[in-house]
C-alpha positions in Angstrom: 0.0 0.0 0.0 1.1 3.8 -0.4 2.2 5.8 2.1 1.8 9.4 2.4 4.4 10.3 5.6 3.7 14.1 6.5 7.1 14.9 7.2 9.2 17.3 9.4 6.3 19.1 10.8 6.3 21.4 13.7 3.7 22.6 15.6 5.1 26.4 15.4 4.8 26.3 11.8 1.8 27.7 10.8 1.6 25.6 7.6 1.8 22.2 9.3 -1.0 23.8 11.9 -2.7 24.3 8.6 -2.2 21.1 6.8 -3.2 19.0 9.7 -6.4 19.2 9.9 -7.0 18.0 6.6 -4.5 15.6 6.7 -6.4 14.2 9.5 -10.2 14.3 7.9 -8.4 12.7 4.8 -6.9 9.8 6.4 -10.3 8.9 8.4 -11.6 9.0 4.5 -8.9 6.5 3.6 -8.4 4.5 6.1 -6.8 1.7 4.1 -4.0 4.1 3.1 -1.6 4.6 6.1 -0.2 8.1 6.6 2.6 9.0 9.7 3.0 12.2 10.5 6.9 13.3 11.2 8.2 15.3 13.6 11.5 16.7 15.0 10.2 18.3 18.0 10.5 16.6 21.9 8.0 14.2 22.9 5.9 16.6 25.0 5.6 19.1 22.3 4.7 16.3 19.9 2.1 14.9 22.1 0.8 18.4 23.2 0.4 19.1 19.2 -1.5 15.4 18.9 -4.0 16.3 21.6 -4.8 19.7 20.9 -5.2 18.9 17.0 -7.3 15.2 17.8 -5.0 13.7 15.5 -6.1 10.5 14.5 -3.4 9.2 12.0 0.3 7.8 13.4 3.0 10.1 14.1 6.7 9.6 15.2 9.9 11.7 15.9 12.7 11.5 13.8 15.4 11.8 16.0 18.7 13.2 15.5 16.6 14.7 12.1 17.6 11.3 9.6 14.4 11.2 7.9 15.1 15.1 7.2 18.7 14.1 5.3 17.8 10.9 4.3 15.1 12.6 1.5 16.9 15.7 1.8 14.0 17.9 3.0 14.6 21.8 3.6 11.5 23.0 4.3 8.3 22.2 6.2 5.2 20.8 5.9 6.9 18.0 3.3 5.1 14.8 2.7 6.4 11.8 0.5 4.8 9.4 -0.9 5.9 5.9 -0.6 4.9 3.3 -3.3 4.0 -0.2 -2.7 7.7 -0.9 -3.7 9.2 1.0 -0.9 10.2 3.3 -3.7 9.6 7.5 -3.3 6.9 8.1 -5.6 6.8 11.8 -4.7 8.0 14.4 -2.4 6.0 17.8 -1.9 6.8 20.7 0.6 3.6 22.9 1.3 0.3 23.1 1.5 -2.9 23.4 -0.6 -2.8 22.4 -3.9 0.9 20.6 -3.8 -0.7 17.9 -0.9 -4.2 17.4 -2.5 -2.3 16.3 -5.8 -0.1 14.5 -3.9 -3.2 12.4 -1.7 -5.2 12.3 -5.3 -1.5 10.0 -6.1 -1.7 8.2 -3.3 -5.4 7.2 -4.0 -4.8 5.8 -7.3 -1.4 4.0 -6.3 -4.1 2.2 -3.2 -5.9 0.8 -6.2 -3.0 -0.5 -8.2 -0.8 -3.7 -7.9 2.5 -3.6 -6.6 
């Protein structure tokens, strides 16, 4: 299955803020198409973000930031999207338009065969 990772959010940026929501409502929608949310922050923080947003979907830390350099992200919100393969399908920073194409990807690669 595909799988959209939100990646290297914060919950000072006010883009991430932005993106969650949606991110969240969209993965109830699809629940057969896992999604983690990625973050670089401490524990608290993270969990204090989780709670105050209700988010539903995973999320993990990415300690010591080697999701960041392994996919070379500079910029945040940035969400990949992982093919069946293991293979980086795509790789987005922002919000709006860039995500909703990305999660339209991610909808057709669910229906297709590895």
């Amino acid at each position: 299955r595909p799988k959209p990772a939100g990646s290297e959010r914060c919950s000072w940026c006010p883009a991430c803020r932005a993106a969650s929501p949606f991110i969240n409502s969209w993965t109830q929608a699809h629940k057969d198409i896992p999604v983690i949310g990625i973050s670089d922050e401490e524990p608290a923080a993270v969990k204090a973000f989780i709670d105050h947003e209700k988010l539903s979907y995973t999320q993990t830390i990415d300690v010591g930031n080697k999701v960041q350099g392994a996919y070379g992200m500079s910029s945040i919100p940035a969400f990949i999207l992982i093919d069946q393969k293991g293979q980086v399908n795509d790789l987005t920073a922002g919000v709006g338009e860039y995500l909703e194409t990305l999660l339209k990807k991610a909808e057709v690669l669910a229906k297709s065969k590895p």
